[in-house]
C-alpha positions as MATLAB code, in Angstrom:
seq = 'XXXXXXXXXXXXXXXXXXXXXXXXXXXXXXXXXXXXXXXXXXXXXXXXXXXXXXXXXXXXXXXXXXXXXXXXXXXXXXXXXXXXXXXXXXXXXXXXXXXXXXXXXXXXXXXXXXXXXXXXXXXXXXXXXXXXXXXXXXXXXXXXXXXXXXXXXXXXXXXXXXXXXXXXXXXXXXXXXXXXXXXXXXXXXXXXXXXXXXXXXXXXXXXXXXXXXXXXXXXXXXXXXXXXXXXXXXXXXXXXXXXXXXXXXXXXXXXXXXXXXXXXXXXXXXXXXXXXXXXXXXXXXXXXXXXXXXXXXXXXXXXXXXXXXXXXXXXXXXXXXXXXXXXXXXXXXXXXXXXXXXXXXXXXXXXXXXXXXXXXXXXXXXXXXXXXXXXXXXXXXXXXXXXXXXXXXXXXXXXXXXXXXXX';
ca = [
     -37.878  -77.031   52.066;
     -38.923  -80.215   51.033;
     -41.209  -78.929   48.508;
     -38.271  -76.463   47.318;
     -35.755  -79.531   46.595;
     -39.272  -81.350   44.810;
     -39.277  -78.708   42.613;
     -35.066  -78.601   41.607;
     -35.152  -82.093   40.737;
     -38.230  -81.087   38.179;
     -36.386  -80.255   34.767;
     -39.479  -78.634   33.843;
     -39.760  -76.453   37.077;
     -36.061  -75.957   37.148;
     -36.466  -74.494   33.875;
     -39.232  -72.036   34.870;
     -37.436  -70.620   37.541;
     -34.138  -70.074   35.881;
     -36.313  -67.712   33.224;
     -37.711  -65.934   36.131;
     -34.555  -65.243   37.540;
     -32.945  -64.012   34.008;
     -35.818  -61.312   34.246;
     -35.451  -60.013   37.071;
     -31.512  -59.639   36.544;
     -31.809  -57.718   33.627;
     -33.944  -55.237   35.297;
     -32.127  -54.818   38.273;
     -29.528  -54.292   35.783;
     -31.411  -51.688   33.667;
     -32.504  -49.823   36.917;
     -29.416  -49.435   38.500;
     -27.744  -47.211   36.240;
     -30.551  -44.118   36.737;
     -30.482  -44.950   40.565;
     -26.696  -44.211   40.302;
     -27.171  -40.947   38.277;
     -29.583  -39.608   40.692;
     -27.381  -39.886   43.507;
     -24.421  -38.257   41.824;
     -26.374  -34.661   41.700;
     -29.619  -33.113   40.705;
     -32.540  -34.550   38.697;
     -32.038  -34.014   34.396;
     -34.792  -32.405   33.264;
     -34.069  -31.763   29.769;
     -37.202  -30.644   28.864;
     -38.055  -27.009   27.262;
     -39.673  -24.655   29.534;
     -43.172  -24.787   29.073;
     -45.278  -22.376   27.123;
     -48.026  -20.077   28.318;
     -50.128  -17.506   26.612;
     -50.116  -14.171   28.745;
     -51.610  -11.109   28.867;
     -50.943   -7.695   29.426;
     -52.193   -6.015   33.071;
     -53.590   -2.460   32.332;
     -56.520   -0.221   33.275;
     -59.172    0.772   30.925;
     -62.937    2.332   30.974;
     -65.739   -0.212   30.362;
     -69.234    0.025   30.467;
     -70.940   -1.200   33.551;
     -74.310   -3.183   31.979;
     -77.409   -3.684   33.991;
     -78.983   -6.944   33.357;
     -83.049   -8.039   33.432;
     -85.480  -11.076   32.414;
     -88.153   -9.602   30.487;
     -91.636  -10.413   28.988;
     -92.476   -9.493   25.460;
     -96.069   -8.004   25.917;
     -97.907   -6.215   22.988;
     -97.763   -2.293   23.209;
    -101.500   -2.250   23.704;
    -104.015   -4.781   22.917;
    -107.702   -4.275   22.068;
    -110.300   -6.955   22.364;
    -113.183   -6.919   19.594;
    -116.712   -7.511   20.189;
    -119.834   -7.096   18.633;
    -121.795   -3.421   20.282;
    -124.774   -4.697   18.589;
    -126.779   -7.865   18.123;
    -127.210   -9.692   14.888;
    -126.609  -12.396   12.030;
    -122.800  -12.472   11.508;
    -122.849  -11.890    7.458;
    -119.490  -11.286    6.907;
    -115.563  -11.887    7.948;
    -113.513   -9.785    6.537;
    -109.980   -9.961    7.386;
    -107.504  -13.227    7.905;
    -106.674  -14.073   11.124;
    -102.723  -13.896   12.163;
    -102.341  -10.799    9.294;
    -101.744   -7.344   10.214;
    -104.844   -5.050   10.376;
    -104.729   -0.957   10.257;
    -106.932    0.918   12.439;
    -110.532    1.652   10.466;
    -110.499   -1.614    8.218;
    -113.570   -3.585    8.089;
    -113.300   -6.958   10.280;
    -116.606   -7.995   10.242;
    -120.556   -7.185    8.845;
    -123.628   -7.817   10.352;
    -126.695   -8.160    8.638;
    -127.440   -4.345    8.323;
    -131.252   -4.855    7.556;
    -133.097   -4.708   10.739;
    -130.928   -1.399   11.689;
    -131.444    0.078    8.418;
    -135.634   -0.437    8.924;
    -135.336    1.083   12.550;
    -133.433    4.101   11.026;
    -136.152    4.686    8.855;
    -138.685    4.295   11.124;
    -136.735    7.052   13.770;
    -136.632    9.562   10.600;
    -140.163    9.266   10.070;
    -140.944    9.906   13.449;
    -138.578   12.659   13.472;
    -140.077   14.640   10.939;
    -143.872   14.146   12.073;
    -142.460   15.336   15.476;
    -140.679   18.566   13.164;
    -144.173   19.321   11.472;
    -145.648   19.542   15.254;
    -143.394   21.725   16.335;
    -143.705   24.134   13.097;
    -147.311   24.193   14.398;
    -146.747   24.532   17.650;
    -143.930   27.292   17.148;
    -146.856   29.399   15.017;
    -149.570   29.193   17.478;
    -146.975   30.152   20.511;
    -145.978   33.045   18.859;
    -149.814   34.074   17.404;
    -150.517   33.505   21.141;
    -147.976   35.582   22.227;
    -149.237   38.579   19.854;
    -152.669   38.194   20.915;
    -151.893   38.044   24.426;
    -149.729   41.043   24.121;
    -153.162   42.885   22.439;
    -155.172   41.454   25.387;
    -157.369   39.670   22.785;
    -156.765   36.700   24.408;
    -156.237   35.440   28.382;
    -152.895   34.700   30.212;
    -154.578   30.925   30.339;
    -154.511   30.548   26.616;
    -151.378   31.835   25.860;
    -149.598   29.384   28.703;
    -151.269   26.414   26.832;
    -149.757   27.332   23.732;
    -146.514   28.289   25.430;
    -146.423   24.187   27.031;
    -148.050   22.762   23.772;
    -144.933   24.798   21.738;
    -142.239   23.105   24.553;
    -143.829   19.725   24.925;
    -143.490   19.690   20.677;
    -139.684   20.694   21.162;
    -139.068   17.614   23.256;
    -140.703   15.497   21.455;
    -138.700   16.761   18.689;
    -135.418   16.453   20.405;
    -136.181   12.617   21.429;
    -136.787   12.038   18.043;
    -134.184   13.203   16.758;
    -131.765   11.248   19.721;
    -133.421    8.153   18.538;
    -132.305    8.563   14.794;
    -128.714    9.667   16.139;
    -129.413    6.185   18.321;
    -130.178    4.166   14.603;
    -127.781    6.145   13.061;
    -125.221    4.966   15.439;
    -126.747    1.494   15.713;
    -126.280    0.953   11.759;
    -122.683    1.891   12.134;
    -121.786   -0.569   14.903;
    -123.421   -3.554   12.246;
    -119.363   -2.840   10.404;
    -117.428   -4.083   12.584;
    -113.917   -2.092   12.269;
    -109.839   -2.591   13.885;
    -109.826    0.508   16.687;
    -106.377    0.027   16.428;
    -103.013   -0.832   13.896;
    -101.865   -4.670   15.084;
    -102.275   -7.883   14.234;
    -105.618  -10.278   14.625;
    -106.015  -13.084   16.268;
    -108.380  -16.120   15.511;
    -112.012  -14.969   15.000;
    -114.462  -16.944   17.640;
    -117.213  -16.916   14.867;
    -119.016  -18.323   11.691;
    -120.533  -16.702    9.267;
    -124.441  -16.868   10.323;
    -124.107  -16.736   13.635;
    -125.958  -14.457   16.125;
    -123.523  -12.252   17.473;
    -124.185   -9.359   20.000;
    -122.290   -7.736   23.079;
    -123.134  -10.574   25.129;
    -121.489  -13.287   22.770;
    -118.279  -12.736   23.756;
    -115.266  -11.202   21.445;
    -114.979  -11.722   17.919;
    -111.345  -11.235   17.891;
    -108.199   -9.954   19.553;
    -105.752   -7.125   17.757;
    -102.820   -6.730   19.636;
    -100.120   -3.754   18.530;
     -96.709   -4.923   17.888;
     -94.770   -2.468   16.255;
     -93.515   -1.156   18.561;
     -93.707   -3.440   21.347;
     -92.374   -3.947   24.850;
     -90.658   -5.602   27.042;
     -91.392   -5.885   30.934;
     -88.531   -5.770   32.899;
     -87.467   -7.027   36.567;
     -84.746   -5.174   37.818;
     -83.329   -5.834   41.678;
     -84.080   -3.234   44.373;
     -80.493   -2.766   45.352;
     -80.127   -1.452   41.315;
     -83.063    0.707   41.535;
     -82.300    1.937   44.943;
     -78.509    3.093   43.378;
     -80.293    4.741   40.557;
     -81.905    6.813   42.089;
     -79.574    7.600   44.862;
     -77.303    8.651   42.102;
     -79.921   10.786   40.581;
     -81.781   11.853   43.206;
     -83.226   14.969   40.978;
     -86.923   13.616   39.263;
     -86.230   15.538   36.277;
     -82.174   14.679   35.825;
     -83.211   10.896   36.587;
     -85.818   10.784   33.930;
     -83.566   12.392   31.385;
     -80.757    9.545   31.898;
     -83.912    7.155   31.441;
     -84.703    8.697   28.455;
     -81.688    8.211   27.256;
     -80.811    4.751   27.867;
     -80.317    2.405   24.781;
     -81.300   -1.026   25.648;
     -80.556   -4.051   23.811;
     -82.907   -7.538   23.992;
     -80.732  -10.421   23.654;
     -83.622  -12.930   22.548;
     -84.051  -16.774   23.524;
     -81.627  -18.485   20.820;
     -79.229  -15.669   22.413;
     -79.347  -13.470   19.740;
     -79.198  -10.173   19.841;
     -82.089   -7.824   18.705;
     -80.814   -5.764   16.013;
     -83.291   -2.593   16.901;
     -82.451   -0.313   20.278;
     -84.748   -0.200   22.945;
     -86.037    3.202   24.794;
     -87.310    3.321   28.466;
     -91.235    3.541   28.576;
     -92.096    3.378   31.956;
     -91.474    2.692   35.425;
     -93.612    0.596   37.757;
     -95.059    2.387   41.223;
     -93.795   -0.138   43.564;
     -91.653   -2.745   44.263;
     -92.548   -6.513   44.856;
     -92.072   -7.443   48.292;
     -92.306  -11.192   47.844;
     -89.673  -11.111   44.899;
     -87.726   -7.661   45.857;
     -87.472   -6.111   42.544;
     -89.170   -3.190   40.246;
     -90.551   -3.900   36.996;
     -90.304   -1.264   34.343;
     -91.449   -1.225   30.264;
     -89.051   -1.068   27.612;
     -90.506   -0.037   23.954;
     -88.670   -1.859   20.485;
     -89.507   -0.659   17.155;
     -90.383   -4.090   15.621;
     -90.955   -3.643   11.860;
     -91.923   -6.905   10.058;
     -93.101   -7.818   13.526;
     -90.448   -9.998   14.275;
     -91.000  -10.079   18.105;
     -94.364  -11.405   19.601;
     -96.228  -11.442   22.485;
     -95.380  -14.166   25.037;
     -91.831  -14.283   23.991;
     -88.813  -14.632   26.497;
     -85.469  -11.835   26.416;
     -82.590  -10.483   28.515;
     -82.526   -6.934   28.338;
     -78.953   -4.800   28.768;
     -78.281   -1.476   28.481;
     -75.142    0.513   29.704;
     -75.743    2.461   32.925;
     -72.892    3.465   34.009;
     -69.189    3.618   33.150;
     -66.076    1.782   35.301;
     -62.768    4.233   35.413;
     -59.759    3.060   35.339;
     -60.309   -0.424   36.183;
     -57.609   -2.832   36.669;
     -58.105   -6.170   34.326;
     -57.485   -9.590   33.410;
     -58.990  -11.678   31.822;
     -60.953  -14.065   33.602;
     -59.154  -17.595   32.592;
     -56.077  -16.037   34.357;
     -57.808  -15.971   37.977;
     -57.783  -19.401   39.908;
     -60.015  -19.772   42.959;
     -59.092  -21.643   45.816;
     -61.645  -22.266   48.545;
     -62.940  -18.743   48.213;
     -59.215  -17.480   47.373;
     -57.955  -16.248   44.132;
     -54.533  -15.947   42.821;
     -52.841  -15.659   39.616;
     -49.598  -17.115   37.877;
     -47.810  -13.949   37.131;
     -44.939  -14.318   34.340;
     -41.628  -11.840   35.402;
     -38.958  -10.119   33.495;
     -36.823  -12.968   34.097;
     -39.449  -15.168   33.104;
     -39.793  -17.241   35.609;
     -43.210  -18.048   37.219;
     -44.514  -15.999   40.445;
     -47.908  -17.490   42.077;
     -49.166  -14.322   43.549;
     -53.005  -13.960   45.814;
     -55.296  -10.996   44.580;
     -58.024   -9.273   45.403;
     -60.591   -9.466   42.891;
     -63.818   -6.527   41.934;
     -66.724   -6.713   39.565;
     -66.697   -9.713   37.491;
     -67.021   -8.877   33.914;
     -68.134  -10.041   30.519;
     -64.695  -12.346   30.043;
     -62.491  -10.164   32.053;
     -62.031   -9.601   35.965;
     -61.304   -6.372   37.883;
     -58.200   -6.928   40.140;
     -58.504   -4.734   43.281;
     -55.068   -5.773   44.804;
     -52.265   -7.850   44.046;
     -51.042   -6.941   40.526;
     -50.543   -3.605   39.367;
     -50.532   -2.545   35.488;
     -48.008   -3.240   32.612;
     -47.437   -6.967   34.394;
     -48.055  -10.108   32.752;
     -50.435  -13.146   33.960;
     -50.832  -16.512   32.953;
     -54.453  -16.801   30.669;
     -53.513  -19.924   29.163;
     -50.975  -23.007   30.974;
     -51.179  -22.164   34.138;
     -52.318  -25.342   35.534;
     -48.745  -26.798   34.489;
     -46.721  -24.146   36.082;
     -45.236  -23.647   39.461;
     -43.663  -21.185   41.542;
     -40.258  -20.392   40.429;
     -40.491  -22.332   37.104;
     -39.238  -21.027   33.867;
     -41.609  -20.461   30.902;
     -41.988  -19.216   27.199;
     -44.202  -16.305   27.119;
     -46.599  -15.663   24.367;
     -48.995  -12.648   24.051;
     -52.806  -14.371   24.474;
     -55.019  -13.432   21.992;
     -58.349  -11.935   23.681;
     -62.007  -12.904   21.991;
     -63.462  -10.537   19.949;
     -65.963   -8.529   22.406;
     -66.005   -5.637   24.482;
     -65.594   -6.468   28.251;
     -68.815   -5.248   30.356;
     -69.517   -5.049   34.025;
     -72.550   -6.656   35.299;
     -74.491   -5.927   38.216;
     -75.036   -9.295   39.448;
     -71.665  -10.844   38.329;
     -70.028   -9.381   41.543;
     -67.971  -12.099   43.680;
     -68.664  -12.891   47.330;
     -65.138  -11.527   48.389;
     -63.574  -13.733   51.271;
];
């Protein structure tokens, strides 16, 4: 109290609070008015009602897509190496470029194999001249025998001398087939169309079948892709085809498409190649090969894709898009726009989740309208301003792994 009447008699402190208490009159003043209003009836809004964007409930047919992580592999891939040994004289093709089967990669130093193919001829034809002697005195033998001027002992000499010539001949002329075949390997060709990989040698170096490849030609074009696909979608396939012949006919037919790292998609189809014999029991999934034409060779082994391809086709489903379902603690509802207009908050059921749209099982039913767009400002009962929502431009798509755990 004391202090109180201290601070009265203090102009400057009397001055302070008489500003205080100014302030706080004029707002009691300002605040009393509303406080007044509000008890007199209901709270002015005044405000517009709010605007959504909506869209149209109907049922349509979509294609159900089947999903995978694939490898890019080459189609087939062919290491080179050297069949015979030698001086590496000659590289001739550039590594990374495209090769066609029968063009000449490499020479070696023909030389040596050109001197042992001689030397096999030679051979060969003194071994041919024996035999020509050997044939005449087997069959001047045989005459003489046959006129019992000579004995059965001398005409089986002649008869062995005649076949021991013959095999000599026929070694001989294996072991210029041998050189023949020897000189050949010394051009060092592509067995297959692809492209080349670095070469592992110099020019001069000894190279043989024990060196290790030259080089590596792997064919691109076309090329694959190996696939993982889940066991529960393989073990649906074929329960849906369970004829061998009907279910590799629908493979056949398949058109996949390779959506590629940057996530763009490949502009050539894929076709089904072939289907692995078992399925991984650590992982629990199939793997299967998937062909691409790839002209220019665009796609390369080691690469990363998603493959996609429509296997089946949804009838009739019920859909919204998928901005327009809200889930609450493994609940979903929707804000569902009336003929009045006003707002209803309605629980659904919800299917297979889609490529930007969701099937509704229960809970709406078609030619309705739910909230895609404002419907975290609305509440039940409110009153909005419709507008029709205008949908992105791609086809909606079911997924086999975008299916919801339902509650």
């Amino acid at each position: 109290m004391d202090t109180f009447r201290g601070l009265i008699r203090n102009p400057r402190a009397r001055s302070w609070m008489v500003g205080a208490l100014a302030v706080l009159a004029a707002a009691v003043w300002l605040w009393l008015p509303d406080r007044r209003s509000d008890a007199a009836g209901p709270p002015h809004t005044g405000d517009k009602p709010i605007s959504v964007d909506v869209a149209n409930v109907k049922r349509t047919d979509v294609p159900v897509y089947l999903d995978g992580l694939g490898t890019i592999q080459a189609f087939n891939t062919v290491t080179v190496t050297a069949r015979v040994d030698g001086e590496l004289q000659k590289i001739a093709f550039e590594e990374g470029k495209t090769v066609n089967k029968g063009d000449l990669l490499a020479q070696i130093d023909p030389r040596p194999f050109e001197q042992a193919l001689a030397q096999a001829k030679a051979t060969l034809e003194k071994a041919q001249a024996t035999q020509l002697k050997a044939d005449q005195d087997q069959k001047r033998a045989l005459e003489l025998f046959s006129r019992k001027v000579t004995s059965e002992q001398e005409r089986d000499t002649a008869l062995q001398a005649a076949a021991a010539s013959k095999g000599d001949t026929e070694a001989d002329q294996a072991a210029v087939k041998s050189a023949e075949l020897n000189l050949e390997y010394t051009k060092i060709t592509a067995p297959i169309d692809g492209i080349a990989g670095f070469v592992t040698a110099q020019v001069g170096d000894l190279v043989g079948p024990s060196s290790g490849p030259l080089t590596t030609i792997s064919q691109v074009d076309p090329i694959k892709a190996v696939v993982t696909a889940g066991e529960q979608a393989f073990t649906e396939f074929v329960t849906r085809y369970p004829d061998p012949a009907k279910r590799e006919e629908r493979l056949r037919n398949f058109e996949f498409e390779l959506i590629l790292g940057n996530g763009a998609v490949y502009p050539q189809k894929g076709k089904f190649y072939a289907l692995d014999r078992n399925i991984d029991a650590r992982t629990g999934s199939i793997r299967f090969e998937v062909t691409f034409p790839n002209p220019g060779n665009i796609l390369r082994p080691g690469q990363f894709g998603r493959t996609r391809v429509v296997y089946d086709t949804k009838k009739a489903a019920l859909l919204v898009p998928e901005e327009a379902v809200t889930e609450l603690q493994g609940s979903y509802q929707v804000a569902v726009v009336g003929d009045d207009n006003k707002v209803s908050i309605r629980p659904v059921k919800v299917g297979e989740r889609f490529s930007g749209m969701w099937e509704i099982i229960e809970g709406l039913k078609p030619g309705e309208r739910v909230i895609v767009q404002g419907a975290q400002r609305v509440q039940e009962g409110i009153a909005v301003t419709a507008k029709l929502w205008a949908p992105p431009t791609q086809t909606p798509a079911a997924t086999a792994a975008d299916k919801p755990q339902q509650p």
